[in-house]
TORMI-176967 format. One line per 5 residues: their letters; for each residue x, y, z of C-alpha. Coordinates in Angstrom, 2 decimals. Layout:
// residues N
A	X,Y,Z  ...
//
This chain:
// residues 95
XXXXX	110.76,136.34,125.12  108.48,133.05,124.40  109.42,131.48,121.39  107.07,128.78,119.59  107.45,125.66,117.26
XXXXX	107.58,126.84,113.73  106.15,123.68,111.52  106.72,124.38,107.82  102.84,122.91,107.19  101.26,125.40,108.21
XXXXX	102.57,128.04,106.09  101.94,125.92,102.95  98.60,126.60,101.68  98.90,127.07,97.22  99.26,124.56,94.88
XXXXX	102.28,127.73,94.05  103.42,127.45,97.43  103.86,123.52,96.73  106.14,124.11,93.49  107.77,126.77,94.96
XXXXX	108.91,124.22,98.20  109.34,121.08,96.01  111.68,122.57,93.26  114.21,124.50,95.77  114.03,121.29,97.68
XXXXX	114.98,119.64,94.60  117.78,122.34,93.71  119.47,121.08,97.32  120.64,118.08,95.96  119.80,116.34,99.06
XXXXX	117.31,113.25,99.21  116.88,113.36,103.01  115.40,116.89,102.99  113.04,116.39,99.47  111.40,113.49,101.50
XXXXX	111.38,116.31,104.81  109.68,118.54,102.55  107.39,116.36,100.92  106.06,114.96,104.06  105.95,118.75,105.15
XXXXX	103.21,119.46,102.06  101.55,116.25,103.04  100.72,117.05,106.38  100.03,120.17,105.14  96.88,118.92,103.30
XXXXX	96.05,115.97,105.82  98.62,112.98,106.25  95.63,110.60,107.57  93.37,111.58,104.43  96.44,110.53,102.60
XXXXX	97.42,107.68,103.92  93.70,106.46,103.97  93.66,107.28,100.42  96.48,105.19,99.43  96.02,102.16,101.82
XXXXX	99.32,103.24,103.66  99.45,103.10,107.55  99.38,106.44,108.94  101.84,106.06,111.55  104.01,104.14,109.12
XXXXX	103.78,107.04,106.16  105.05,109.76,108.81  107.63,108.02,109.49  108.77,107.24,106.21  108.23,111.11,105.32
XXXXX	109.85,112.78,108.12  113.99,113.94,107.81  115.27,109.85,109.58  112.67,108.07,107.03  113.68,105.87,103.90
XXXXX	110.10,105.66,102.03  110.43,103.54,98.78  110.28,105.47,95.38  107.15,103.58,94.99  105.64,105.73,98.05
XXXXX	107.02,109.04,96.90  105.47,108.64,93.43  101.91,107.87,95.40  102.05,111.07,97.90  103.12,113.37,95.02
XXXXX	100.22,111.57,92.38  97.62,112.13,95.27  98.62,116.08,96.20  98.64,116.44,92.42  101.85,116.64,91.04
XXXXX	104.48,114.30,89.23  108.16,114.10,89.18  110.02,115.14,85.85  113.30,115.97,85.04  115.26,118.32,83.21
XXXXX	119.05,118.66,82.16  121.56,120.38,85.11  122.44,123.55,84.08  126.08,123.91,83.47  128.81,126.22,84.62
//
């Protein structure tokens, strides 16, 4: 049997299938992976376009969005402004 790479950004094509991936990201609880998934969605729609759009360094911005990286809030807030989508917050639901 041949097996292949699976990369996550190729199977994200809606503005839906964004939500979807950015709120059950959110639900982990885990900062590491949100930052994994974000940089997922933006190489799903073109990490150089991106980065040329924001005056980031390429190289530098997958780095910074990949599972190891450590991109500042300030970045985060950028990638999500330029996909199209903000950050907001709502009260943990209770047990």
């Amino acid at each position: 049997m041949k097996t292949y790479a699976w990369d996550p950004a190729d199977d994200i094509k809606t503005k839906e299938d964004v939500v979807g991936i950015l709120a059950a990201a959110i639900e982990e609880n885990d900062p590491k992976f949100l930052i994994s998934v974000i940089g997922d969605i933006a190489r799903s729609k073109g990490m150089s376009k991106i980065a040329r759009e924001l005056n980031l360094n390429r190289v530098g911005l997958y780095e910074s969005l990949s599972t190891g990286g450590n991109p500042s809030f300030n970045t985060v807030v950028k990638v999500l402004d330029n996909l199209g989508f903000q950050l907001s917050v709502r009260q943990k639901a209770t047990a």
